[in-house]
C-alpha positions as semicolon CSV with decimal commas, in nm:
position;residue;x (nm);y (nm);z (nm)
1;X;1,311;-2,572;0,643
2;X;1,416;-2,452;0,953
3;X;1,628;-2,210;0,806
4;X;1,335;-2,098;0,621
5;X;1,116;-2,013;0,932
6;X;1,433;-1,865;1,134
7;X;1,504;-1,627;0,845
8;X;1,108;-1,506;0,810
9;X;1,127;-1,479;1,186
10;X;1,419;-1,268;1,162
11;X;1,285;-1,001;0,905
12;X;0,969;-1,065;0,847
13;X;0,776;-1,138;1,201
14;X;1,027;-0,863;1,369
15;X;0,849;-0,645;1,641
16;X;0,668;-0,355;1,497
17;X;0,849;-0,140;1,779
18;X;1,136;-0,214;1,614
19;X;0,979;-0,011;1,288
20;X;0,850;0,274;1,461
21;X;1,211;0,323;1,669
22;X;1,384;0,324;1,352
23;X;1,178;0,517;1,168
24;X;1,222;0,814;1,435
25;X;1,530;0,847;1,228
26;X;1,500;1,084;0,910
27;X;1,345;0,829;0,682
28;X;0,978;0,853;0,636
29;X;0,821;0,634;0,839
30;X;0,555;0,499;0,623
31;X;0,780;0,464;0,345
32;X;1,013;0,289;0,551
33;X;0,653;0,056;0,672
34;X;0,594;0,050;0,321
35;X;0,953;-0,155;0,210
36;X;0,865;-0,382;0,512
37;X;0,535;-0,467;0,349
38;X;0,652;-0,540;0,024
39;X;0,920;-0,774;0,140
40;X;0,694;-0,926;0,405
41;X;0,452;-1,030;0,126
42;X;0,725;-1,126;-0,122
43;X;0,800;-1,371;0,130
44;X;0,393;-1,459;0,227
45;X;0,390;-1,529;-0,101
46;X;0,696;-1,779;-0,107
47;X;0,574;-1,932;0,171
48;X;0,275;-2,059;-0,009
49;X;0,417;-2,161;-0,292
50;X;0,640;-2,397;-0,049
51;X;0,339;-2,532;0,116
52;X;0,155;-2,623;-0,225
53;X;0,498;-2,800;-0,316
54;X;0,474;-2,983;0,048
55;X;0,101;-3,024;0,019
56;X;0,217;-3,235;-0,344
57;X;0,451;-3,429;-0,189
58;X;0,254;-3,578;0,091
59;X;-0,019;-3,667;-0,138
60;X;0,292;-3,862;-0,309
61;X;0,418;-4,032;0,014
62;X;0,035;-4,097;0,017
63;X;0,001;-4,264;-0,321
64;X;0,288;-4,479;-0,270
65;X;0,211;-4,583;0,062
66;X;-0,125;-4,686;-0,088
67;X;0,046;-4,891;-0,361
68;X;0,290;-5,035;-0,087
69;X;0,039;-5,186;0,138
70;X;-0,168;-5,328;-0,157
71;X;0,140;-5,483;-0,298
72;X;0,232;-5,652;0,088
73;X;-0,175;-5,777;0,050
74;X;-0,093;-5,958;-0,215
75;X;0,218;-6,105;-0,127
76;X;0,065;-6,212;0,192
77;X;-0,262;-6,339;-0,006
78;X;-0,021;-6,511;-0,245
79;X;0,168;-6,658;0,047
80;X;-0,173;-6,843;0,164
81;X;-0,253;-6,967;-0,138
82;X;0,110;-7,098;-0,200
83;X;0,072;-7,273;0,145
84;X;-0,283;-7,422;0,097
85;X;-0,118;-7,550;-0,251
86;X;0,200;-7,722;-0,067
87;X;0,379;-7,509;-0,237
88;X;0,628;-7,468;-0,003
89;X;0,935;-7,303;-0,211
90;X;0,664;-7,045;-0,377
91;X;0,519;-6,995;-0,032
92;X;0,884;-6,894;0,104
93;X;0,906;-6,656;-0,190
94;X;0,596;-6,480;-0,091
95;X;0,715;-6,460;0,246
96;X;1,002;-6,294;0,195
97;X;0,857;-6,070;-0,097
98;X;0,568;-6,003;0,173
99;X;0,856;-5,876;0,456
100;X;1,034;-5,675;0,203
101;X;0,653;-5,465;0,087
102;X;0,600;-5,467;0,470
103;X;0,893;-5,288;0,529
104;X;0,837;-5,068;0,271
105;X;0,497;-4,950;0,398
106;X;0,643;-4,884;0,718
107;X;0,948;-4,672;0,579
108;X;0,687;-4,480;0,373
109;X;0,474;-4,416;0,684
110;X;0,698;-4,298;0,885
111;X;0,815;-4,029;0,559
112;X;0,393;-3,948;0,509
113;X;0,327;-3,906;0,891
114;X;0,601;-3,643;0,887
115;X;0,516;-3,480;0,550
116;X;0,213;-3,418;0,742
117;X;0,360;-3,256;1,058
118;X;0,537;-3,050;0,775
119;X;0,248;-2,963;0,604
120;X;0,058;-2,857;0,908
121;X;0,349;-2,634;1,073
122;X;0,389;-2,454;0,722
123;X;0,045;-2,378;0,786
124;X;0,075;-2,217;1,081
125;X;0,331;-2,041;1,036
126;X;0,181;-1,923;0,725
127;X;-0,126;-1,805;0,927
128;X;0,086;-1,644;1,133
129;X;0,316;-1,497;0,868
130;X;-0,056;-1,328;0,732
131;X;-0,176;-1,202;1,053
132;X;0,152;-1,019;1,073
133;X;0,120;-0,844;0,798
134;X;-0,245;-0,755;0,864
135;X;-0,060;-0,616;1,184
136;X;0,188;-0,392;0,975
137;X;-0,130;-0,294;0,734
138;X;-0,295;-0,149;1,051
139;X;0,036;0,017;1,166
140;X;0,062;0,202;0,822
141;X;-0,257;0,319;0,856
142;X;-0,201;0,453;1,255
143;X;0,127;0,603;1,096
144;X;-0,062;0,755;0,816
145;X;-0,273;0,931;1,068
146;X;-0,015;1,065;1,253
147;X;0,158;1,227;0,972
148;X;-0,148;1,397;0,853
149;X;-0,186;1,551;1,212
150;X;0,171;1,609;1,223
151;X;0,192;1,755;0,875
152;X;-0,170;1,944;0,928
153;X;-0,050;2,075;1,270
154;X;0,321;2,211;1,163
155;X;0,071;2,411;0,874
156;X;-0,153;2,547;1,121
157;X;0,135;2,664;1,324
158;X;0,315;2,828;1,063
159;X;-0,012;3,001;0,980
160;X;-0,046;3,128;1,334
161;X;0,338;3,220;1,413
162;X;0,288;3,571;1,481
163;X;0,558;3,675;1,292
164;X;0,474;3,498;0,984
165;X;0,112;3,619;1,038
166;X;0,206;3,988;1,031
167;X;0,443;3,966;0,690
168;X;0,130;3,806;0,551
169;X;-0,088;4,123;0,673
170;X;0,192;4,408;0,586
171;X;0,189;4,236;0,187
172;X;-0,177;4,239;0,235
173;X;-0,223;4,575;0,357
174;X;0,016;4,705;0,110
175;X;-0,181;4,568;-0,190
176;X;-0,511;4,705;-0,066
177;X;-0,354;5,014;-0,007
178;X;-0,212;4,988;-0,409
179;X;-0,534;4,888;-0,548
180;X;-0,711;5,175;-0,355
181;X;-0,448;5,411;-0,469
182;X;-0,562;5,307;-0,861
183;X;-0,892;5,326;-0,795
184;X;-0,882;5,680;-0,680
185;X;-0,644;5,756;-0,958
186;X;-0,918;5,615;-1,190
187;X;-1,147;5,794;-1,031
188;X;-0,947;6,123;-1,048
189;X;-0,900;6,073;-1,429
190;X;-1,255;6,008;-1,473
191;X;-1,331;6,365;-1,284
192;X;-1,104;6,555;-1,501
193;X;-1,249;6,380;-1,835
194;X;-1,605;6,519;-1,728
195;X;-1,517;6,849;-1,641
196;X;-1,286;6,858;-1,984
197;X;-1,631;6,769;-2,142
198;X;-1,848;7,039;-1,925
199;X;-1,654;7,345;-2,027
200;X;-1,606;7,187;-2,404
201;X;-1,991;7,198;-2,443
202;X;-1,973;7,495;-2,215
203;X;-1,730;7,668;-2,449
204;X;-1,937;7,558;-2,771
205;X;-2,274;7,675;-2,673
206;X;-2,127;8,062;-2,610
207;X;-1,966;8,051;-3,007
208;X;-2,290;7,986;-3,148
209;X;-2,460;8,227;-2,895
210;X;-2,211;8,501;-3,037
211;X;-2,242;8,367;-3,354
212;X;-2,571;8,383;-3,293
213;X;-2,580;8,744;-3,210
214;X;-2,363;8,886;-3,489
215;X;-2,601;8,763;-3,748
216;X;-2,895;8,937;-3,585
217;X;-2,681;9,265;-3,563
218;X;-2,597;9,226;-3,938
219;X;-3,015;9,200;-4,015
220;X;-3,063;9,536;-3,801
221;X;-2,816;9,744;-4,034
């Protein structure tokens, strides 16, 4: 049991320093958080099912002690009677069958006092084993935060590098320049489609003017 605790110390209750030093290395550091979580709740979780196993077994050591010490009452009970009766040989019996349950119930005392210790320092250390990782949930989040300010910050200083800033501006220029280039092109086009139309109707209107006029000469002659 021992062992148990040592190991959980070991891995499980290990400074939260520790994390963040290591996790200066390449490896994500919430990730890495994240791995410590999962196996520091794999083993919450094995803890209690060791303390409801401990928690069974001194209600055992309890039972039995119970059934111990009734069964040394009787023996002592049936010892009195034994001796009232003159029974001398039963009474010896008794006596000795009394001793042996005595002996018994102090045996299983001893083994129910220290299931109980047991119990109880599982418990703490259980309590303890769950404030931890409460601990390391808080640390995640304080990590969390400083990657979104580290991640928002290396954004907002790529936006602002100067250099980066004025390729941006030269692609932007460049495509408001194109677009205004089209648009007066379109607008050119447009120009020349009008003024095609002007001297069309321009050109129309003088062939039936002359047409026009040739009739009314023909009438005259």
């Amino acid at each position: 049991m021992n062992q148990f605790f040592e190991k959980v110390k070991s891995t499980i209750m290990s400074d939260l320093q520790t994390v963040s030093e290591v996790a200066t290395d390449k490896k994500d550091p919430v990730s890495l958080l994240n791995k410590y979580l999962r196996e520091s709740e794999a083993e919450v979780t094995k803890a209690e099912k060791l303390i409801e196993r401990q928690r069974i077994l001194t209600e055992e050591f309890k039972k039995e002690l119970k059934l111990a010490q009734d069964l040394a009452d009787k023996r002592r009970e049936q010892g009195k009677i034994a001796m009232n009766a003159g029974a001398e040989d039963l009474a010896e019996i008794a006596l000795r069958y009394q001793a042996q349950a005595e002996e018994q119930v102090e045996r299983l005392t001893r083994s129910y006092e220290t299931a109980i210790e047991q119990l109880s320092e599982l418990e703490q250390k259980h309590e303890e084993m769950k404030l931890k990782v409460k601990d390391m949930h808080f640390k995640r989040m304080e990590l969390m935060g400083q990657e979104n300010v580290l991640s928002m910050k290396e954004k907002m200083n790529k936006l602002l590098d100067e250099t980066e800033f004025g390729e941006t501006a030269d692609r932007i220029d460049t495509l408001q320049r194109s677009m205004k280039q089209q648009e007066n092109d379109m607008d050119d086009e447009y120009a020349i489609t009008i003024f095609d139309a002007k001297v069309k109707e321009i050109a129309k209107e003088m062939s039936r003017s002359e047409k026009v006029k040739i009739e009314d000469e023909n009438v005259v002659q």
